[in-house]
N, CA, C, O and CB atoms as a CASP TS submission, in Angstrom:
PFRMAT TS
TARGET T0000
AUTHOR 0000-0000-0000
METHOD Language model
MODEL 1
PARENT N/A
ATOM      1  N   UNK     1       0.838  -1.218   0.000  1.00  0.00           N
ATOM      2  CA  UNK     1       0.000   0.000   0.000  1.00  0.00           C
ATOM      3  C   UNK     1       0.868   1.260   0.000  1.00  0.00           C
ATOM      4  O   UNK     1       1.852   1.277   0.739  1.00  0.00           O
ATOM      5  CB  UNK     1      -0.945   0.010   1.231  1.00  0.00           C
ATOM      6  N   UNK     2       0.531   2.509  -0.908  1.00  0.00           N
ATOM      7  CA  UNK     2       1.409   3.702  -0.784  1.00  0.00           C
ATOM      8  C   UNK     2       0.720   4.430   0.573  1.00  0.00           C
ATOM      9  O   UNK     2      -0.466   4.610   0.848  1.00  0.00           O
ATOM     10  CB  UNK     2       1.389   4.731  -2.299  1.00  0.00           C
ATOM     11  N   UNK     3       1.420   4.625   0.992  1.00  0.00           N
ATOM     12  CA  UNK     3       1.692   5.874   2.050  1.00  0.00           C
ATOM     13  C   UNK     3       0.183   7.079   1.942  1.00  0.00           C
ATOM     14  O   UNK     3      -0.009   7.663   0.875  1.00  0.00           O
ATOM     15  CB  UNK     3       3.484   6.845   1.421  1.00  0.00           C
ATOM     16  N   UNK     4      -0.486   7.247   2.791  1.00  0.00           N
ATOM     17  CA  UNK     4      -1.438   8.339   2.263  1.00  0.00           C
ATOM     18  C   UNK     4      -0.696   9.804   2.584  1.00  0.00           C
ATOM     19  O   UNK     4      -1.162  10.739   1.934  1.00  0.00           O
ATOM     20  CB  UNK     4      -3.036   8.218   3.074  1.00  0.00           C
ATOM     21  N   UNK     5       0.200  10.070   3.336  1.00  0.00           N
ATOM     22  CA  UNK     5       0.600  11.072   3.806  1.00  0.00           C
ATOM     23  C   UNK     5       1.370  11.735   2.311  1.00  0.00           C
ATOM     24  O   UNK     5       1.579  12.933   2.118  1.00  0.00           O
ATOM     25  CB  UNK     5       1.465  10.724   5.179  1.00  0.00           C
ATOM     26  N   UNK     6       1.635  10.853   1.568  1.00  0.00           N
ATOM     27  CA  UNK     6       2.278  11.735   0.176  1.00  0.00           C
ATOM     28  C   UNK     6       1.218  12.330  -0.390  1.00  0.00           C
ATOM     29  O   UNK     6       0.122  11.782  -0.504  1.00  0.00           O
ATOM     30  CB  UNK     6       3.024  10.841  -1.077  1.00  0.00           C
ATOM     31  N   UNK     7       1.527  13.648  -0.827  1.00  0.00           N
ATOM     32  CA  UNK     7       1.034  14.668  -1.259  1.00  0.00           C
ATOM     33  C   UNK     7       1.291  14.510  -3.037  1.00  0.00           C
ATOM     34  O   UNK     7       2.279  14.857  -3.684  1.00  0.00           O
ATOM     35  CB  UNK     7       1.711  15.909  -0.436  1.00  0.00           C
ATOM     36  N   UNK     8      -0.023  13.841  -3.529  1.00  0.00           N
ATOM     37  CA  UNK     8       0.377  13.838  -5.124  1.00  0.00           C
ATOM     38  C   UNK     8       0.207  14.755  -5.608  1.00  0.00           C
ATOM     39  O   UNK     8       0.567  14.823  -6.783  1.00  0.00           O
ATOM     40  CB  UNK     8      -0.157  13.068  -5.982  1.00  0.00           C
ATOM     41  N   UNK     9      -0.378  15.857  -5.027  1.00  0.00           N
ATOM     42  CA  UNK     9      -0.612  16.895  -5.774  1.00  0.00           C
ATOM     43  C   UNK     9       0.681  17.996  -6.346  1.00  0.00           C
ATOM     44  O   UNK     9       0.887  18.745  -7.301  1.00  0.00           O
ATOM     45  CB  UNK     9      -1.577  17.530  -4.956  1.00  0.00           C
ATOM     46  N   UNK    10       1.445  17.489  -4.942  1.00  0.00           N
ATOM     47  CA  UNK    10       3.221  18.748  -4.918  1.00  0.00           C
ATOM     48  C   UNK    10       4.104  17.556  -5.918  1.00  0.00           C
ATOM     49  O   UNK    10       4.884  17.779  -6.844  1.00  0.00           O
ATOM     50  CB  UNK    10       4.470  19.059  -2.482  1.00  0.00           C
ATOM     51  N   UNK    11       3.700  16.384  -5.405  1.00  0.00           N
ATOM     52  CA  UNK    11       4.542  15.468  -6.496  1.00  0.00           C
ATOM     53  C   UNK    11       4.526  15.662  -8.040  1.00  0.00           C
ATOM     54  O   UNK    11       5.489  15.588  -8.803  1.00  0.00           O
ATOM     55  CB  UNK    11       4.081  14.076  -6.367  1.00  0.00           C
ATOM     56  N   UNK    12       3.321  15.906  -8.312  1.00  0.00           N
ATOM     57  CA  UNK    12       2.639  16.153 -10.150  1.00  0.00           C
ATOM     58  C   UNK    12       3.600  17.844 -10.022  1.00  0.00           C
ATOM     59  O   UNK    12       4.577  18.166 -10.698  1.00  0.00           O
ATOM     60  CB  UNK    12      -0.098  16.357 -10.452  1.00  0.00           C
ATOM     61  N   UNK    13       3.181  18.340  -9.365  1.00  0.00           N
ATOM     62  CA  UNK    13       3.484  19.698  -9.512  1.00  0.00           C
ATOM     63  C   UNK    13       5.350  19.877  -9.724  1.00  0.00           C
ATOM     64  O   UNK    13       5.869  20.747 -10.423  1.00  0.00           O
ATOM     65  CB  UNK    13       2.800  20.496  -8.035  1.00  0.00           C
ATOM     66  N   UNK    14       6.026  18.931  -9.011  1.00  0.00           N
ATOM     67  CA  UNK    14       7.540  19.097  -9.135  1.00  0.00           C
ATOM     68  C   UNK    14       7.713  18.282 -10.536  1.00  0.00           C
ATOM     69  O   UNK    14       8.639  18.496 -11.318  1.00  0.00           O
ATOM     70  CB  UNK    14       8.501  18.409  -7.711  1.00  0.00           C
ATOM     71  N   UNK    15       6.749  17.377 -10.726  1.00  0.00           N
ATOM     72  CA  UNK    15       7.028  16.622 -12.656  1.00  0.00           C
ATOM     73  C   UNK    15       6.952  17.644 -13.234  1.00  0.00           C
ATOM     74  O   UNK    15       8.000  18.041 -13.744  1.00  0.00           O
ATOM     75  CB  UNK    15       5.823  15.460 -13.573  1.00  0.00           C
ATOM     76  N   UNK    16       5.665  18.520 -13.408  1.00  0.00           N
ATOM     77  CA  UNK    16       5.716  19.247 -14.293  1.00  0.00           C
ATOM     78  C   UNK    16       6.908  20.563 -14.420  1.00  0.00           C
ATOM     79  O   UNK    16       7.780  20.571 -15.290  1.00  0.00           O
ATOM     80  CB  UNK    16       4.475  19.561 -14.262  1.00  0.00           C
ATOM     81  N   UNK    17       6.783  21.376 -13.632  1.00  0.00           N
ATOM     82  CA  UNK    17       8.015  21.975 -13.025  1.00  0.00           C
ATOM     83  C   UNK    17       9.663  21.499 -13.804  1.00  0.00           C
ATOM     84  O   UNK    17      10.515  22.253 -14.273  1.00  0.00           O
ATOM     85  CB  UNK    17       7.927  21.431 -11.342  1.00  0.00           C
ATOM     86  N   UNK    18       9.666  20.166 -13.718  1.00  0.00           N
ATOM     87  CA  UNK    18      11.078  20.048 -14.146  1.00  0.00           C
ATOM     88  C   UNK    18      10.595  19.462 -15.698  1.00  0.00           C
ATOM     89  O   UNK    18      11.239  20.029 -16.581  1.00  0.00           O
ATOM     90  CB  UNK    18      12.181  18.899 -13.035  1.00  0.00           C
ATOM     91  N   UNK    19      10.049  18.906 -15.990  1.00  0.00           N
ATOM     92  CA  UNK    19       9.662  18.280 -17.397  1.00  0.00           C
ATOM     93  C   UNK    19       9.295  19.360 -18.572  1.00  0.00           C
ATOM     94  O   UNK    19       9.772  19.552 -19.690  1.00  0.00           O
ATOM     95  CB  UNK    19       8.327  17.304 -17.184  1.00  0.00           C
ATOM     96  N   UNK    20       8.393  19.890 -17.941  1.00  0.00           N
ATOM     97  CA  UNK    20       7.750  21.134 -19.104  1.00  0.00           C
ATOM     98  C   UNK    20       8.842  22.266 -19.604  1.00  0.00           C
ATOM     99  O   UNK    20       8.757  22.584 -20.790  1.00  0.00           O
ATOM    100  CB  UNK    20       6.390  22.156 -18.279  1.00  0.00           C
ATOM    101  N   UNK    21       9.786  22.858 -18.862  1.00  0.00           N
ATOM    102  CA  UNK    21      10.714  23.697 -19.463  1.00  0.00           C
ATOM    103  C   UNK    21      11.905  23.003 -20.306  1.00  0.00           C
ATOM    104  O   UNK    21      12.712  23.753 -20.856  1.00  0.00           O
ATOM    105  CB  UNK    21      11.254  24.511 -18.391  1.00  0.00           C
ATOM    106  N   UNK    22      12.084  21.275 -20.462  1.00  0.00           N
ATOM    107  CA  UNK    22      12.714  20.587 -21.081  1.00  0.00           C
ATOM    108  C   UNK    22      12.020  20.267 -22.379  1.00  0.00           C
ATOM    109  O   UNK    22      12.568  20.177 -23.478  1.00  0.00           O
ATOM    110  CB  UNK    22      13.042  19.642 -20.334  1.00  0.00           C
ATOM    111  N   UNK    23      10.408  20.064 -22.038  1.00  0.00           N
ATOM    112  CA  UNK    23       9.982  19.739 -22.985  1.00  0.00           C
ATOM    113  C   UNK    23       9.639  20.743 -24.173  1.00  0.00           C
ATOM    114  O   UNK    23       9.415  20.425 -25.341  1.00  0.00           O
ATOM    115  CB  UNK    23       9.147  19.117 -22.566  1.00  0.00           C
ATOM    116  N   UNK    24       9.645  22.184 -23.559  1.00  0.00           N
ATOM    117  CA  UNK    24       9.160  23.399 -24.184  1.00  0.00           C
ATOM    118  C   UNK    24      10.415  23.769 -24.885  1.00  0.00           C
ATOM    119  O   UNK    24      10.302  24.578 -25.807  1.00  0.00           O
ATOM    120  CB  UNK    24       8.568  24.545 -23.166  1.00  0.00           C
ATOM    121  N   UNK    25      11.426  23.372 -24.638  1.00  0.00           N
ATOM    122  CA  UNK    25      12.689  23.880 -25.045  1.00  0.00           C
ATOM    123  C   UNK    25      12.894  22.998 -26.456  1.00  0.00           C
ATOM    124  O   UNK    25      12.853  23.634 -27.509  1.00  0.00           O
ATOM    125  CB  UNK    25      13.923  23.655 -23.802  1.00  0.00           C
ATOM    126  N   UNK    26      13.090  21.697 -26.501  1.00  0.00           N
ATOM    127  CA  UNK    26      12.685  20.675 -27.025  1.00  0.00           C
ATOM    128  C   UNK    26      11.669  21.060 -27.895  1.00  0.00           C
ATOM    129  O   UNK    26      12.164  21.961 -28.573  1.00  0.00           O
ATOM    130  CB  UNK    26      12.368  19.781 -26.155  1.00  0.00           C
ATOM    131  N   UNK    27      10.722  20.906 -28.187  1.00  0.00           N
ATOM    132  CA  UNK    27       9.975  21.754 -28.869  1.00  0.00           C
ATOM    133  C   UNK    27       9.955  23.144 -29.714  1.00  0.00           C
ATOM    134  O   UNK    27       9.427  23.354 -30.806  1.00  0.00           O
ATOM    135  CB  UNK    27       9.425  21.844 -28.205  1.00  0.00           C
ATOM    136  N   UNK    28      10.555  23.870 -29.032  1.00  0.00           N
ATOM    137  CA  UNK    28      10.975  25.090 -29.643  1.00  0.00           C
ATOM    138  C   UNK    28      12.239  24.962 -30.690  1.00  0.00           C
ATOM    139  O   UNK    28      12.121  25.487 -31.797  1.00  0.00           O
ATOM    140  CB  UNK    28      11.320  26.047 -28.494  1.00  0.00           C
ATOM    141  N   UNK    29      13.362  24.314 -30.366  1.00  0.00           N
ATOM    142  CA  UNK    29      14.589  23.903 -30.897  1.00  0.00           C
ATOM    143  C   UNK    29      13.910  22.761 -32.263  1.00  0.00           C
ATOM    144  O   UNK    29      14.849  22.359 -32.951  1.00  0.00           O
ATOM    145  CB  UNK    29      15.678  23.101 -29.482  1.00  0.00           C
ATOM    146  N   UNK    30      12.488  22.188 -32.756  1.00  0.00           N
ATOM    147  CA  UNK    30      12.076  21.447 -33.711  1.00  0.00           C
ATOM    148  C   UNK    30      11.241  22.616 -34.192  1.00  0.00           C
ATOM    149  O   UNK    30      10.467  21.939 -34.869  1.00  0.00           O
ATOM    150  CB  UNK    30      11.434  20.045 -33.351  1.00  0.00           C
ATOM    151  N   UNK    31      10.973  23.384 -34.295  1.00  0.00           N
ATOM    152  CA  UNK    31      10.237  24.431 -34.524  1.00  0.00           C
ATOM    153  C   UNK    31      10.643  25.384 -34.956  1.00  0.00           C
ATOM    154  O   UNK    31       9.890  26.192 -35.500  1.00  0.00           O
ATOM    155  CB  UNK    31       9.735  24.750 -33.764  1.00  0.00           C
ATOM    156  N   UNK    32      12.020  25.592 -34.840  1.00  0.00           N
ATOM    157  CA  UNK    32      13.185  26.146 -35.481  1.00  0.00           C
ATOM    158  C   UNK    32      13.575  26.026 -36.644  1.00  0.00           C
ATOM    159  O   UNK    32      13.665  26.742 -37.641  1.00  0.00           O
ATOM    160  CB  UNK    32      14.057  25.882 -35.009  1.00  0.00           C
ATOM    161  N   UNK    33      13.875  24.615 -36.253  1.00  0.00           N
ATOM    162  CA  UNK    33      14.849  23.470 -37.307  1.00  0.00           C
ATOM    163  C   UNK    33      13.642  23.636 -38.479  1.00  0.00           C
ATOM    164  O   UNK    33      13.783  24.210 -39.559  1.00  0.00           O
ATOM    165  CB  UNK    33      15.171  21.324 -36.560  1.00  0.00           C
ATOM    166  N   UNK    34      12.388  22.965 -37.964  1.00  0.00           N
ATOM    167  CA  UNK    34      11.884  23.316 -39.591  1.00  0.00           C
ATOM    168  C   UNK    34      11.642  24.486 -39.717  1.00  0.00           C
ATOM    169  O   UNK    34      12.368  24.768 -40.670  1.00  0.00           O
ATOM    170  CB  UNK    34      10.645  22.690 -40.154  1.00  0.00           C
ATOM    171  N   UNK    35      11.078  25.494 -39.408  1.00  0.00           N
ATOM    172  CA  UNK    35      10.901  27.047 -40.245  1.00  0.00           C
ATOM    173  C   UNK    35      12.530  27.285 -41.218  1.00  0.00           C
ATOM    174  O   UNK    35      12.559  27.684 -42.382  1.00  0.00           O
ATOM    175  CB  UNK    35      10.684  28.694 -38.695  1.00  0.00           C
ATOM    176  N   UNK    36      13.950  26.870 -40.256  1.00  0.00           N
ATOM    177  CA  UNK    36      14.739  27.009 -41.242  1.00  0.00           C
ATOM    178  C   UNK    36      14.611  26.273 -42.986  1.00  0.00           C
ATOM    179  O   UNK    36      14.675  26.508 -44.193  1.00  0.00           O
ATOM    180  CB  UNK    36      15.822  26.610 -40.531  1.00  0.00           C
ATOM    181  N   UNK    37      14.377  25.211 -41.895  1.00  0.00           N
ATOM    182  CA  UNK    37      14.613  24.177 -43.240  1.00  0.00           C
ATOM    183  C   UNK    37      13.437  24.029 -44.571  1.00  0.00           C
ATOM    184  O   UNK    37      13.647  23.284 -45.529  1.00  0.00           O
ATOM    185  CB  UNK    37      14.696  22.564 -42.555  1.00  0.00           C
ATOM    186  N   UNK    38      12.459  24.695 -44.458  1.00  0.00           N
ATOM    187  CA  UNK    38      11.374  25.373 -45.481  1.00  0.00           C
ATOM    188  C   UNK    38      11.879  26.380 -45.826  1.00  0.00           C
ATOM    189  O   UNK    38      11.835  26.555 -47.043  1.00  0.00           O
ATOM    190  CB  UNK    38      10.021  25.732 -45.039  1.00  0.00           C
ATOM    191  N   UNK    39      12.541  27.441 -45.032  1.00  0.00           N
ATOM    192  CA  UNK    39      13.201  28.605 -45.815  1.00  0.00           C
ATOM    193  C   UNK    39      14.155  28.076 -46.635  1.00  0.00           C
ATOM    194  O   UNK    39      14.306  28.454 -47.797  1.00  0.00           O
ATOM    195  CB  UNK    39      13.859  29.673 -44.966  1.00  0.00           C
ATOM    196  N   UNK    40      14.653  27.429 -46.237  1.00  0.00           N
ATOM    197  CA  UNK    40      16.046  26.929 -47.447  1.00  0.00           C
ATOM    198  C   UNK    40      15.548  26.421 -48.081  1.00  0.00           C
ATOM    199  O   UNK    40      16.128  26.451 -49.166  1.00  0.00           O
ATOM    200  CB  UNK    40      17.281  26.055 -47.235  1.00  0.00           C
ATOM    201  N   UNK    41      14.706  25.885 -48.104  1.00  0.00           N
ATOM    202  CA  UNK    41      14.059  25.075 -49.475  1.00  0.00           C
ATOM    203  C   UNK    41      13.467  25.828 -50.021  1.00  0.00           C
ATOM    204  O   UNK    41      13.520  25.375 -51.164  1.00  0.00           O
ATOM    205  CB  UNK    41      13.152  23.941 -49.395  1.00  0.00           C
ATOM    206  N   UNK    42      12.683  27.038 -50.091  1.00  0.00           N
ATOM    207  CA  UNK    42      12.253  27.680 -51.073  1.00  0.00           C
ATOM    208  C   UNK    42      13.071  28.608 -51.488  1.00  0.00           C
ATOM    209  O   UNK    42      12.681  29.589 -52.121  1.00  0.00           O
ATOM    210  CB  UNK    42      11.191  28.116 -50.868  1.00  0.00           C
ATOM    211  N   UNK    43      14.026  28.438 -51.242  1.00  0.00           N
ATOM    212  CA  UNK    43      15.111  29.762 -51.578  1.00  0.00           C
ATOM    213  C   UNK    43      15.950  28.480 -53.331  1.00  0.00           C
ATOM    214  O   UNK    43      16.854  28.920 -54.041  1.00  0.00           O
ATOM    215  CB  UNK    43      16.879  30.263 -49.362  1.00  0.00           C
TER
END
């Protein structure tokens, strides 16, 4: 049985916290890559 005293709510909250600015970054850095890579191709 888990523990009831853990708080899933601060737990979800420290995933997102560390995941989402990796994943947003990540995202942004493919979002890049292609807008370049359509510009070069129509050039």
């Amino acid at each position: 049985m888990l523990p009831e005293n853990v708080k899933w709510e601060a737990v979800f909250q420290s995933i997102v916290d560390t995941w989402l600015p990796l994943i947003g970054m990540v995202a942004a850095i493919v979002v890049i890559a292609i807008i370049v890579h359509v510009v070069r191709k129509k050039r």
